[in-house]
N, C-alpha and C positions, 0 to 999 in steps of 0.2 A: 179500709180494706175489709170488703166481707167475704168469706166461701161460705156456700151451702151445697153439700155434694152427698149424694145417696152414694155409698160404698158398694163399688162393684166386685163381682167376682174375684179378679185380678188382685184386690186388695184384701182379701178375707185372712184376719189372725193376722195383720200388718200391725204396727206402731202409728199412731197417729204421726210421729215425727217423720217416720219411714216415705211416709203419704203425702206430706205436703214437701220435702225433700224433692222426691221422684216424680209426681203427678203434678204440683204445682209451681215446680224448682225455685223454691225459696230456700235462701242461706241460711245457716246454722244461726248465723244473729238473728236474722229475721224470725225466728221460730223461736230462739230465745226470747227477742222482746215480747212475741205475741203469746209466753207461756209466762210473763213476770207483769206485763202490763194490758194486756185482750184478754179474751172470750173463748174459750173452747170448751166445748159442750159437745155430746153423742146422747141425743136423744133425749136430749131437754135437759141433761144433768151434766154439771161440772166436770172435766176428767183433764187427768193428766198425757202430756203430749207424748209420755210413753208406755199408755196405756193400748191396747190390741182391741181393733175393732172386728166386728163381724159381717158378712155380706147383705145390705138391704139398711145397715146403720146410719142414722141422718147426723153428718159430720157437720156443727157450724163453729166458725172459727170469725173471731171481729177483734181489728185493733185501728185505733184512730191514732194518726201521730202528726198532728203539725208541726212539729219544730223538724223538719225537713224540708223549711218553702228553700226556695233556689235564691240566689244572690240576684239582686238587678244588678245591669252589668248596661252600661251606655252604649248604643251600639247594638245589643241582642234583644229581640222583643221576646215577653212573653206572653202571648196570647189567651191563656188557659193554663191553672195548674191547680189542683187536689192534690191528696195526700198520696195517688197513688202513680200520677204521671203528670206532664206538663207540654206544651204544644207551641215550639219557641220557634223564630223566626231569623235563624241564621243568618248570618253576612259574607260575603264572597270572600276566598282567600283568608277562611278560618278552619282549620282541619277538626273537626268532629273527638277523634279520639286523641289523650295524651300519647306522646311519642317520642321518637329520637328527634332532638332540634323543637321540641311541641312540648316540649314538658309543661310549661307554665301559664300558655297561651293558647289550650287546645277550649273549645266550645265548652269541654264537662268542667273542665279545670276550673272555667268563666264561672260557671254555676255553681257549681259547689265542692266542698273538701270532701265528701263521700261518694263513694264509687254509685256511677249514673250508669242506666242501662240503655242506648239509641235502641228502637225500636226500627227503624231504617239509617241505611248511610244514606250520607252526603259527601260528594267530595270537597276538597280543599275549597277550590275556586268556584261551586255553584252552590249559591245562593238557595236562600228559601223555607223552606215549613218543615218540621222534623217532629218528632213524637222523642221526648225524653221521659223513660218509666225511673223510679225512683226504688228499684229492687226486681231481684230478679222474678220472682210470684207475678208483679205486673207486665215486664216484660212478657211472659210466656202468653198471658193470659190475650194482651191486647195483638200478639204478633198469631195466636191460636187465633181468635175470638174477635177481632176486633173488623174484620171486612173493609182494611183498608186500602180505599182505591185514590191514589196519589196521583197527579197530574201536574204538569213542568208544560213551560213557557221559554223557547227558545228563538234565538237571532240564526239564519241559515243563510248562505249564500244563493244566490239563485232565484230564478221562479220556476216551482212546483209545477209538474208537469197536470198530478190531478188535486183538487181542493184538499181532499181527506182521503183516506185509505188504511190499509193495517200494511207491516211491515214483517212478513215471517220468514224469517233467515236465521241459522243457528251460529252461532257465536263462538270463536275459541280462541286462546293464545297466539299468538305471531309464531310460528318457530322462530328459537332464538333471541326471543325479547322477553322479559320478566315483563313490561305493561303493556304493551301495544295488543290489539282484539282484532279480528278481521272476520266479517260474516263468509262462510265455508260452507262449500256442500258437499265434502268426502266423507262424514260421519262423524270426524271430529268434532264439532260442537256439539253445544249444549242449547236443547230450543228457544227460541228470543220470538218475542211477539211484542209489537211496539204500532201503538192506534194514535193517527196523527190528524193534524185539520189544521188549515193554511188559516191565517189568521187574516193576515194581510199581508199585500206584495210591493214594496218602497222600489218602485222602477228606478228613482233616480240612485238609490244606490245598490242596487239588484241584490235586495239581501228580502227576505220574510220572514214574519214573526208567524209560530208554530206552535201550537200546542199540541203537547204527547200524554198518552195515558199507557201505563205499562200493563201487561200481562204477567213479564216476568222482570227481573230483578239481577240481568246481569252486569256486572261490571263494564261500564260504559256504554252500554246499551244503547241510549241514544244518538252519543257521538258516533258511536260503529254504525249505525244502522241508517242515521242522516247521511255517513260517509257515501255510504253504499248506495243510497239514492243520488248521489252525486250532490248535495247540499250540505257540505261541511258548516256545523258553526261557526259563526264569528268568532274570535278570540282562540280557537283553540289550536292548544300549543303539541297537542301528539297526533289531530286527525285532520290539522286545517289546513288550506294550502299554503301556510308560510312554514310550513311544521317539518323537520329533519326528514320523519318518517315516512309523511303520506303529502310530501309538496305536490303543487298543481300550480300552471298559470293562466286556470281558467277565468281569473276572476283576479283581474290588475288593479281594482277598488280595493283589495283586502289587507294591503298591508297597510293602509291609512287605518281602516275601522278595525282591525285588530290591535293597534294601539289605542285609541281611544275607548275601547272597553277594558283591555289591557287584562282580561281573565276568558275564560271561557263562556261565552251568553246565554248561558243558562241558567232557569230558577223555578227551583220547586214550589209551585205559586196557588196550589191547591188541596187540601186533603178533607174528606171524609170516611166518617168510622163510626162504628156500632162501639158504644164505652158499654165492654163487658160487666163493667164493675152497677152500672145502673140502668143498661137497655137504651140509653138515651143515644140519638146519633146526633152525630158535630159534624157540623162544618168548618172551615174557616180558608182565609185567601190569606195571600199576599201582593199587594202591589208589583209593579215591575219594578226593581231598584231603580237610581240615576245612570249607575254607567251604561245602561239598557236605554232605557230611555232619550239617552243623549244622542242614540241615530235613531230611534222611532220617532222622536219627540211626540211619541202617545204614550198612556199609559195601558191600554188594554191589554 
C-alpha cells in the first residue's frame, strides 16, 4: 500500500489519522499497523499519525504486509493477488458474504479469518470474476479509482429480435415483494442501463448465449431486464418461466434445461480495471463453467 496525496483545503489543521479515516476509509487497525510497522512522512520527514497537517503538505504513507495472502480453497480460483486486493473466480451457488445459514461456507469465510472487502456483489448462484480488497483504504480506492467495466455471459430463452443493443428501463421493487424487480415507467425506479450482444443463437433448443456490459449496478439487473425483452434466463428461479412469480409457457424446452443447469445461467466472465495502487490496467476472463456449457456445448 502506498498514498501520496497533496493536502487539500478541506483538510487543512486535520490529524493525519483524521485523513486517512475519512478521505481514505481505513480502519483504526489498519492506521494502527501502518503507524507501528509503515512509513508516514509530510514532506520528507518522519511524523506522527496524530500530528496536523497543513494545505499544499505532501502526505506519503507505505506499508507492505504479506502475511495477509487468502487461503487456497479447491474449487475457488485465484487469479491475481497483492497485498492490497485479489481477483478470484467464484463458483455458482456460493453466496459472497457470511450470513444467516452461511456462516461457515460464505466466499470471504473460504478465504480468510480476517474481515474481506468485495469490491462488487455476486449473487448466490452466478458464477464468475469478483475483485476481493483486503481493507477497507483499498476497497474505496479501487471501487473510486479503479474504471471497472465488468461484463457477464449468460444462457436466455429465445432468439433476439436484434444482434446487440443497450437496454434502458429504470428498475424498482415489486409492490409487496422484499426481492422480485420489475423494469417501470411511473418514476418509481432507479435508472438501469444494461449493453447487450447475441453471441450465438442454439435453434435446436431456442435458447442464446448473451453477453452484457453494465452501466449501472442494480440488484438483478440483468435478469429484470433480459425479463423485459422477453428472454428470461435459463435456470432462473424468481424471473424464468418455470418461476412462482414471472411463469410463462412460452418456451416448453425450459423446464428440461432449467434442471440441467439447476442455478441461474449466469457468469461474470470478464473484468477490467485501472490498479490504482500502480497505474497498471488488468485484465482477466473466465471460461464458461460446465453446467453452462452442458447446453452450449461451446465454450465461448
Amino acid at each position: 500500500m502506498k498514498i501520496d496525496y497533496k493536502i487539500e483545503k478541506t483538510y487543512e489543521n486535520h490529524e493525519i489519522r483524521d485523513i486517512l479515516e475519512k478521505k481514505f476509509k481505513m480502519s483504526r487497525t489498519m492506521i494502527k499497523k501502518l503507524k507501528l510497522y509503515g512509513k508516514v512522512d509530510v514532506n520528507g520527514v518522519h511524523t506522527r499519525v496524530i500530528d496536523r497537517v497543513c494545505e499544499g503538505d505532501r502526505l506519503i504513507c507505505e506499508y507492505e504486509d504479506n502475511s495477509n495472502l487468502l487461503r487456497r480453497t479447491p474449487g475457488i480460483g485465484i487469479l491475481f493477488e497483492n497485498d492490497s486486493y485479489a481477483v478470484v473466480d467464484k463458483p455458482a451457488n456460493m453466496v459472497t458474504h457470511p450470513g444467516h445459514g452461511h456462516l461457515d461456507d460464505s466466499l470471504l469465510t473460504h478465504l480468510s479469518d480476517h474481515p474481506l472487502h468485495p469490491v462488487m456483489r455476486l449473487d448466490r448462484e452466478t458464477s464468475g470474476l469478483i475483485i476481493i480488497a483486503k481493507d477497507g483504504y483499498a476497497h474505496n480506492t479501487l471501487a473510486v479509482h479503479g474504471d471497472i467495466i465488468k461484463r457477464y455471459k449468460a444462457l436466455t430463452y429465445g432468439k433476439w429480435d436484434e444482434d446487440c443493443g443497450t437496454i434502458n428501463m429504470p428498475i424498482a421493487r415489486r409492490p409487496g415483494s422484499v426481492m422480485i424487480r420489475d423494469c417501470v415507467t411511473d418514476g418509481t425506479g432507479r435508472d438501469s442501463v444494461t449493453h447487450y450482444n447475441v453471441i450465438k443463437y442454439f435453434p435446436d433448443k431456442d435458447v442464446s448465449l448473451v453477453e452484457y456490459r453494465l452501466e449501472t449496478g442494480r440488484c438483478h439487473q440483468i435478469r429484470v431486464h433480459s425479463l423485459y425483452m422477453g428472454h428470461p434466463l435459463v435456470g432462473d428461479g424468481l424471473y424464468g418461466p418455470n418461476s412462482i412469480d414471472n411463469p410463462s409457457d412460452r418456451f416448453p424446452q425450459s423446464s428440461e434445461l432449467d434442471k440441467t443447469v439447476g442455478r441461474v445461467a449466469l457468469h461474470a466472465y470478464s473484468l477490467k480495471f485501472t490498479d490504482p495502487f500502480d497505474n497498471e490496467v488488468r485484465e482477466f476472463e473466465s471460461p464458461l463453467p460446465a453446467d453452462i456449457t452442458a447446453i452450449t456445448g461451446t465454450t465461448v
